[in-house]
VMD Tcl script that draws the C-alpha trace (Angstrom):
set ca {
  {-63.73 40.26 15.71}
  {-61.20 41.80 13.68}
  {-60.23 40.48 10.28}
  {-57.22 40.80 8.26}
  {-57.90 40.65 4.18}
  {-56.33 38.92 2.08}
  {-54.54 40.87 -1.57}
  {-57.45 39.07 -3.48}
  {-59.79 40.45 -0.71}
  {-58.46 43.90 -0.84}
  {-58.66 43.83 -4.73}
  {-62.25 43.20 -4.44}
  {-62.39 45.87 -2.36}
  {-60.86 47.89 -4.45}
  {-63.28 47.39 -7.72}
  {-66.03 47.58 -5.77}
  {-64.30 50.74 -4.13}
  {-64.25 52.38 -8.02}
  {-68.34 51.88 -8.13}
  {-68.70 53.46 -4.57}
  {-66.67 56.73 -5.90}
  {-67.99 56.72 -9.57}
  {-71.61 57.46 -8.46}
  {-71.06 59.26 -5.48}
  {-68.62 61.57 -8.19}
  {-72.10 61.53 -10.47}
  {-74.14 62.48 -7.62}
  {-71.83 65.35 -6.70}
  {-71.97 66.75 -10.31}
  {-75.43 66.51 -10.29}
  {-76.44 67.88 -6.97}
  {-77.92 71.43 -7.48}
  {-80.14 73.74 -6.27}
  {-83.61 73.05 -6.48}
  {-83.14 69.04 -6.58}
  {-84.67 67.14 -3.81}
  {-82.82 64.17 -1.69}
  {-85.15 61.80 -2.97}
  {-84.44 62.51 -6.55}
  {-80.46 61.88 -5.55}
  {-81.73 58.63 -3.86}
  {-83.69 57.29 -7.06}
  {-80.32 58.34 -9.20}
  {-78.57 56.53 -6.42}
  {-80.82 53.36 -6.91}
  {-80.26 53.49 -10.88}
  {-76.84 53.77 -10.85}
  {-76.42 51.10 -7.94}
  {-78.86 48.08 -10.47}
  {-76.60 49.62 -13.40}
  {-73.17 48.69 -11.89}
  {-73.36 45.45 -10.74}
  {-73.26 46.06 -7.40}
  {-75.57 46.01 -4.41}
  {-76.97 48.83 -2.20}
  {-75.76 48.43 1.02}
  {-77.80 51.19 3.05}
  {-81.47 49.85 2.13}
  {-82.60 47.68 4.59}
  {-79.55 48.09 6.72}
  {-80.81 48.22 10.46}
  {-84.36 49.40 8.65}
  {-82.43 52.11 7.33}
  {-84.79 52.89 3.99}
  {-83.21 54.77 1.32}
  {-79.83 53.65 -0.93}
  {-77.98 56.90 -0.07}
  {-77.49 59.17 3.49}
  {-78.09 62.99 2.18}
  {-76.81 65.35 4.66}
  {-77.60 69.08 4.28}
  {-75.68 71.71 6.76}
  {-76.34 70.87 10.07}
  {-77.17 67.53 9.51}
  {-73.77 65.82 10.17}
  {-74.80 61.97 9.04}
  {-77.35 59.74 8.27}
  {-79.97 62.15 6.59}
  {-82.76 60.44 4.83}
  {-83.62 61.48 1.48}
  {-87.25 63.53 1.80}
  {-88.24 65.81 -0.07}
  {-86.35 68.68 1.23}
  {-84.42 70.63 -1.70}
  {-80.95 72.30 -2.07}
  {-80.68 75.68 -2.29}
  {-77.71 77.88 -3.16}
  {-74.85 78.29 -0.06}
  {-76.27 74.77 1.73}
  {-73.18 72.49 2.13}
  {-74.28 68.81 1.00}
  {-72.82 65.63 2.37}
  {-73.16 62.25 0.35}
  {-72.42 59.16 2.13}
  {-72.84 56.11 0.12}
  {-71.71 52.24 0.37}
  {-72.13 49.67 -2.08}
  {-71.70 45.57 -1.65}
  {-69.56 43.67 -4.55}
  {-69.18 40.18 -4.95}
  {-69.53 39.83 -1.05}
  {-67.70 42.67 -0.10}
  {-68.68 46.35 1.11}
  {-66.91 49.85 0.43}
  {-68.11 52.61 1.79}
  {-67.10 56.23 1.47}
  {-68.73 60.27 2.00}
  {-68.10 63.97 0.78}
  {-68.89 67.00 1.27}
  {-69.78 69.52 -1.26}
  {-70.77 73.25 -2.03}
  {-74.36 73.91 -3.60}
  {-73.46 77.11 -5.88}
  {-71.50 79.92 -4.01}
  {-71.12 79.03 -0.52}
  {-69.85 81.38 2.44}
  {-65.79 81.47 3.11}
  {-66.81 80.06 6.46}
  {-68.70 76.67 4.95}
  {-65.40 76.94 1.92}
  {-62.97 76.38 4.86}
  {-64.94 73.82 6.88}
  {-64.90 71.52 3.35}
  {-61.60 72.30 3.33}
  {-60.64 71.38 6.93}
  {-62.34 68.27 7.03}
  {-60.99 66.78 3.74}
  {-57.43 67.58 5.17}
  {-58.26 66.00 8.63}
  {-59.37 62.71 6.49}
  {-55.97 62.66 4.41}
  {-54.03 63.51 8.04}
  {-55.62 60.21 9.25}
  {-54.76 58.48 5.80}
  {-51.44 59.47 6.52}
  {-51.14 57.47 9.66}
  {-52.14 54.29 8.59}
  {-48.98 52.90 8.27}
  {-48.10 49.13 9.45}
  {-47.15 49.58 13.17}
  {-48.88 52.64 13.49}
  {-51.57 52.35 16.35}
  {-55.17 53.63 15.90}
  {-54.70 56.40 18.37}
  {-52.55 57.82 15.57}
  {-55.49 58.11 13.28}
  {-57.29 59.37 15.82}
  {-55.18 62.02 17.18}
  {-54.60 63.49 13.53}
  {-58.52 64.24 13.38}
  {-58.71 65.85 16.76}
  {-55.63 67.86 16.61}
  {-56.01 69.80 13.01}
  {-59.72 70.41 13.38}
  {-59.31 71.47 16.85}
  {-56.17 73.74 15.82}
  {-58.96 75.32 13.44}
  {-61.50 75.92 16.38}
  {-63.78 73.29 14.96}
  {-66.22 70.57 16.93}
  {-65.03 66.68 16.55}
  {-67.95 64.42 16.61}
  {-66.95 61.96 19.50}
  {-70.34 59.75 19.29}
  {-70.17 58.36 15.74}
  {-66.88 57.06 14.06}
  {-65.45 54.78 11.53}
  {-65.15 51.48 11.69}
  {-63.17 48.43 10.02}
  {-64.95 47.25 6.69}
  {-65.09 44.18 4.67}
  {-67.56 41.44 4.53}
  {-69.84 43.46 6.81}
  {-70.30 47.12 6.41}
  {-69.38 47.55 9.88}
  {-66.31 45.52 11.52}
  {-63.95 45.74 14.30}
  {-62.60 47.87 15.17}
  {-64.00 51.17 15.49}
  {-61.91 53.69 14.48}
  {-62.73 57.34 16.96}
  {-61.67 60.90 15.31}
  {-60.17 61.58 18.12}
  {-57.28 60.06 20.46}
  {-53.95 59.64 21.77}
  {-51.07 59.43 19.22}
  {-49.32 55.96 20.29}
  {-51.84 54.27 22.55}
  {-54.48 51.48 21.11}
  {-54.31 48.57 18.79}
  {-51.26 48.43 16.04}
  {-52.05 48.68 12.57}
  {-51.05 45.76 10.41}
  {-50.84 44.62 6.81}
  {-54.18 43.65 5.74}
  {-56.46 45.69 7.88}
  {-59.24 48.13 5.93}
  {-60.93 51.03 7.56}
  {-63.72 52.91 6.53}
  {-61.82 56.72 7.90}
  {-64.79 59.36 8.62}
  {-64.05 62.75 9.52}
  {-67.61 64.40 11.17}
  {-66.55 67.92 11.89}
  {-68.85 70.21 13.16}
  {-68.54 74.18 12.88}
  {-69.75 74.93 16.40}
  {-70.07 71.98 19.36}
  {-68.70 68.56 19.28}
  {-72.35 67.75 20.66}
  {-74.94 65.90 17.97}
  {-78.99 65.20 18.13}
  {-81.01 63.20 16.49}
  {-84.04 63.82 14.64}
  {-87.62 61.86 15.56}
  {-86.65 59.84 12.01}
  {-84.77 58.24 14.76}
  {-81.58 58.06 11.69}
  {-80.81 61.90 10.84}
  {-78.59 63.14 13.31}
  {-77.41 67.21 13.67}
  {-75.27 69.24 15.36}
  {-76.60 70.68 18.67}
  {-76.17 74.12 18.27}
  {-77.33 74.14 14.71}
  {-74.03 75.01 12.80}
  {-72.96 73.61 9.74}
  {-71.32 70.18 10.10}
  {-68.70 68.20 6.96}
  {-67.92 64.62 6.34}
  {-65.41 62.63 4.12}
  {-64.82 58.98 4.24}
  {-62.73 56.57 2.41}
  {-61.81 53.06 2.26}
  {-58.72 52.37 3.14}
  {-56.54 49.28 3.48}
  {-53.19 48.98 5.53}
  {-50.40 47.58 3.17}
  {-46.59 46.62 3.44}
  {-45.92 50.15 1.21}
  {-48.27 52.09 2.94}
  {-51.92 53.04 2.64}
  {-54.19 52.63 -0.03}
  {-57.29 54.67 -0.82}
  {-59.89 51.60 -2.58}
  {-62.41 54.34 -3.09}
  {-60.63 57.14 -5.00}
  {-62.94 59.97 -6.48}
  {-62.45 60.47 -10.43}
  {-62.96 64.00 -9.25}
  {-63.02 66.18 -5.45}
  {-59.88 64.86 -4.25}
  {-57.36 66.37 -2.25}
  {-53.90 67.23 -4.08}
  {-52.11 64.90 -2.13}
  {-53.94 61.61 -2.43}
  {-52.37 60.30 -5.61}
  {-49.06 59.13 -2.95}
  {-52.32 57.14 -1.77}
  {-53.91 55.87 -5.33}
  {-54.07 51.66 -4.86}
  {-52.08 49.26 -7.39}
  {-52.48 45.84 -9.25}
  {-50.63 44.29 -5.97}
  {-54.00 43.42 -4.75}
  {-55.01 41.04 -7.61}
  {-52.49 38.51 -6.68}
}
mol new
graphics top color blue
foreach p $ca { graphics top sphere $p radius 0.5 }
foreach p [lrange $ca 0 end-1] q [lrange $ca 1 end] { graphics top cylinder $p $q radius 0.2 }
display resetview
């Protein structure tokens, strides 16, 4: 079932929001060649215990690590090993975190080193398709208008839209209603309305739409083995517009300070 929050709600959101971006920003700094996933997952872990918060991945559905470390054609849900980055992989960090009873959850996608101009631009594209989508989130705005936003830029740039994963409302529970597709009709679906917050993921693949996934029965990759990206934010629907809860001290997109939440919420 759907629920609307509350400003006090959202505000919680919000500060929980600024731990989910701080470390994934710290991970992102410290990502570089020659590190393993499971020595970002045990940074992960120490940061999470340091903050006050609460992993929200470990356990979830037997899921068994704090973070999801995704490297090239892994699109999602990659399970911190022991394989190590090495200079040109692309690197996508997915993290949530649980505060004072509520979840944010948010992902990016990063170069290790010098990366190709054809992994540069697929960064690029999917970070615009997210703020697109941001874009549309305005009350009365329907869902296929988030959608459609996704679907039509990265397809414009000849990419793959992941059509079996997609976001998903947030709040309480990591995942809500409703589920929010990458892809869609602009004007058809539910109507957006004050007080709705949606985790907004992007999964756009280089090649094919199609995915896999591994025998970890969690890790899932593009088919045709081409690179894959992935942003996410939290966002709520407001009266004034959207607001990001889980803004990035650092790899943001130019335009998302329009976006950057306010003290409304603690009302």
């Amino acid at each position: 079932m759907m629920t609307l929050k509350s400003p006090r709600e959202i505000d919680i959101i919000r500060k929980g929001g600024k731990i989910t971006a701080g470390i994934l920003t710290r991970l992102a700094q410290t990502a570089r060649p020659g590190m393993t996933m499971r020595e970002l997952d045990a940074l992960t872990e120490r940061w999470i215990a340091e903050s006050g918060a609460l992993p929200t991945f470990k356990g979830y559905r037997g899921y068994p690590a704090h973070l999801c470390a995704s490297i090239n054609e892994e699109v999602v849900h990659g399970i911190p090993g022991e394989r190590a980055l090495k200079e040109g992989d692309i690197l996508s960090l997915d993290l949530a975190t649980t505060y004072q009873g509520y979840v944010s959850d948010s992902a990016l996608s990063i170069g290790i080193g010098a990366i190709s101009p054809e992994a540069e631009r697929l960064i690029r594209v999917t970070q615009e398709c997210l703020m697109l989508a941001i874009a549309q989130m305005q009350v009365g705005k329907r869902l296929g208008d988030i959608g459609h936003a996704v679907q039509s830029h990265a397809e414009r740039h000849g990419y793959g839209v992941v059509r079996d994963l997609v976001g998903h409302g947030i709040g309480k529970e990591m995942h809500e209603e409703p589920q929010v597709p990458n892809y869609g009709t602009a004007g058809a679906g539910m109507a957006l309305r004050a007080g709705l917050v949606l985790a907004v993921e992007p999964m756009i693949n280089e090649g094919t739409e199609e995915v896999a996934m591994l025998d970890d029965g969690w890790t899932i990759v593009t088919a045709d083995g081409k690179l894959s990206a992935h942003f996410e934010h939290t966002i709520a629907v407001t009266p004034n517009g959207p607001k990001i809860l889980t803004l990035r001290p650092h790899f943001e997109h130019p335009d998302v300070e329009r976006y950057r939440p306010q003290e409304e919420f603690a009302a």
